[in-house]
C-alpha positions as a Markdown table, in Angstrom:
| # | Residue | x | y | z |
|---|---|---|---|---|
| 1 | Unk | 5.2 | -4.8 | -12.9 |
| 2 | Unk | 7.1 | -2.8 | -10.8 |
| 3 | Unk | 7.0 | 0.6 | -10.8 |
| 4 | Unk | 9.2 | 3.3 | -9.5 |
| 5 | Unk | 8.3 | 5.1 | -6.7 |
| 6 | Unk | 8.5 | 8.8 | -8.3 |
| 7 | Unk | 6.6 | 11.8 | -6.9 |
| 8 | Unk | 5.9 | 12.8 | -10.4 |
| 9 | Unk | 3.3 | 10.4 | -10.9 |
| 10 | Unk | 0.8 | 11.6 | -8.1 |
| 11 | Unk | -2.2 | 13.7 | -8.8 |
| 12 | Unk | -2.6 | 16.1 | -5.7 |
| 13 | Unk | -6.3 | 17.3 | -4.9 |
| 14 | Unk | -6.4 | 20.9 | -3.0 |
| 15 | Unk | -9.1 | 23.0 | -1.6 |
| 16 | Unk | -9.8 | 26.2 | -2.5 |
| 17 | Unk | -6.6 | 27.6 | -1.0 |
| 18 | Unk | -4.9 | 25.5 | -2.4 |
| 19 | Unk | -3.7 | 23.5 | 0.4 |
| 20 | Unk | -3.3 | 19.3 | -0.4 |
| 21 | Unk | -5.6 | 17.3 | 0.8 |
| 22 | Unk | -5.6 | 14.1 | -0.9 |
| 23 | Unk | -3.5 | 12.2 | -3.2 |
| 24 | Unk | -4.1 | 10.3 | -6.4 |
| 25 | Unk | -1.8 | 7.3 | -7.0 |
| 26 | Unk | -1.2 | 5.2 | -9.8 |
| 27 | Unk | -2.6 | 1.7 | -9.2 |
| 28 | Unk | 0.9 | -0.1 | -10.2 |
| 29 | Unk | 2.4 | 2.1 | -7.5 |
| 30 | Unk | -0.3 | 1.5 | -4.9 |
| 31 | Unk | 0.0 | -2.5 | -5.2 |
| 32 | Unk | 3.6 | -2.1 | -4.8 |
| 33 | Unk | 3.5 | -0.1 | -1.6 |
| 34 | Unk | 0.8 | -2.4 | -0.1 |
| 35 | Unk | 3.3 | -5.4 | -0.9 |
| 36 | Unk | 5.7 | -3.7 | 0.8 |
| 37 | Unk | 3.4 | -2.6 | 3.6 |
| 38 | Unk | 2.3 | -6.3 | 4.2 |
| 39 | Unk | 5.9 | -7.7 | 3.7 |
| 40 | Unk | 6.7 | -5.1 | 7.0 |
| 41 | Unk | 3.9 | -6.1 | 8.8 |
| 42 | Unk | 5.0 | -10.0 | 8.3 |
| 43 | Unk | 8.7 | -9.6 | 8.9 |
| 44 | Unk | 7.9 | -7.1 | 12.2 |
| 45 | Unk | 5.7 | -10.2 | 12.9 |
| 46 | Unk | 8.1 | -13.0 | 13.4 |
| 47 | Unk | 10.6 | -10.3 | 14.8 |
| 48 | Unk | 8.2 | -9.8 | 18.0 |
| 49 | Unk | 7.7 | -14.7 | 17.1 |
| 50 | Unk | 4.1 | -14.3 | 16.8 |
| 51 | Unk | 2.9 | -16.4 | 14.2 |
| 52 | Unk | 2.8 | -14.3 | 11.1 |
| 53 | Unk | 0.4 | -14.8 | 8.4 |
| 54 | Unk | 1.3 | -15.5 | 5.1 |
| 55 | Unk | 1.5 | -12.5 | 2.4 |
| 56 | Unk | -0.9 | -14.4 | -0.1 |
| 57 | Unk | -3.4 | -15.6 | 2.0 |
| 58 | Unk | -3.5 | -11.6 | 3.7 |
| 59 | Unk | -3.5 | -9.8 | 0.4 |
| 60 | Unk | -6.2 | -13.0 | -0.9 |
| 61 | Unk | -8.4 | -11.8 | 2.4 |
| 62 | Unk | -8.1 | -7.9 | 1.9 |
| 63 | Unk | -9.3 | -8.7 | -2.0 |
| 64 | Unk | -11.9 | -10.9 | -0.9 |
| 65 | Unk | -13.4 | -8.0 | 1.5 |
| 66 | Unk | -13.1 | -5.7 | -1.6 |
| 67 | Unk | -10.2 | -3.9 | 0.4 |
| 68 | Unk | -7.8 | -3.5 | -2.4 |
């Protein structure tokens, strides 16, 4: 599922002034951006032709280290 990316759906936390200081994202939102992140990461890979690694088997090594 995609979701759009729409400022509405974050939760902001604030301290007692009221200042942000951490953000709540929904999950659907949070899986898209990390797909995007690691689709960056690949492409700006074979831009600089290191040998990139593949999107599945990095997002199948961050899940198996309980990163996402």
């Amino acid at each position: 599922m995609t979701h759009s990316l729409n400022i509405d759906d974050l939760q902001f936390i604030t301290n007692e002034n009221g200042d942000k200081t951490a953000v709540i994202v929904p999950i659907d939102m949070f899986n898209q951006l990390m797909q995007q992140s690691l689709s960056s990461i690949s492409t700006d890979k074979k831009a600089a032709n290191e040998q990139a690694t593949d999107e599945n088997d990095l997002v199948a090594d961050l899940k198996s280290r309980g990163l996402i």
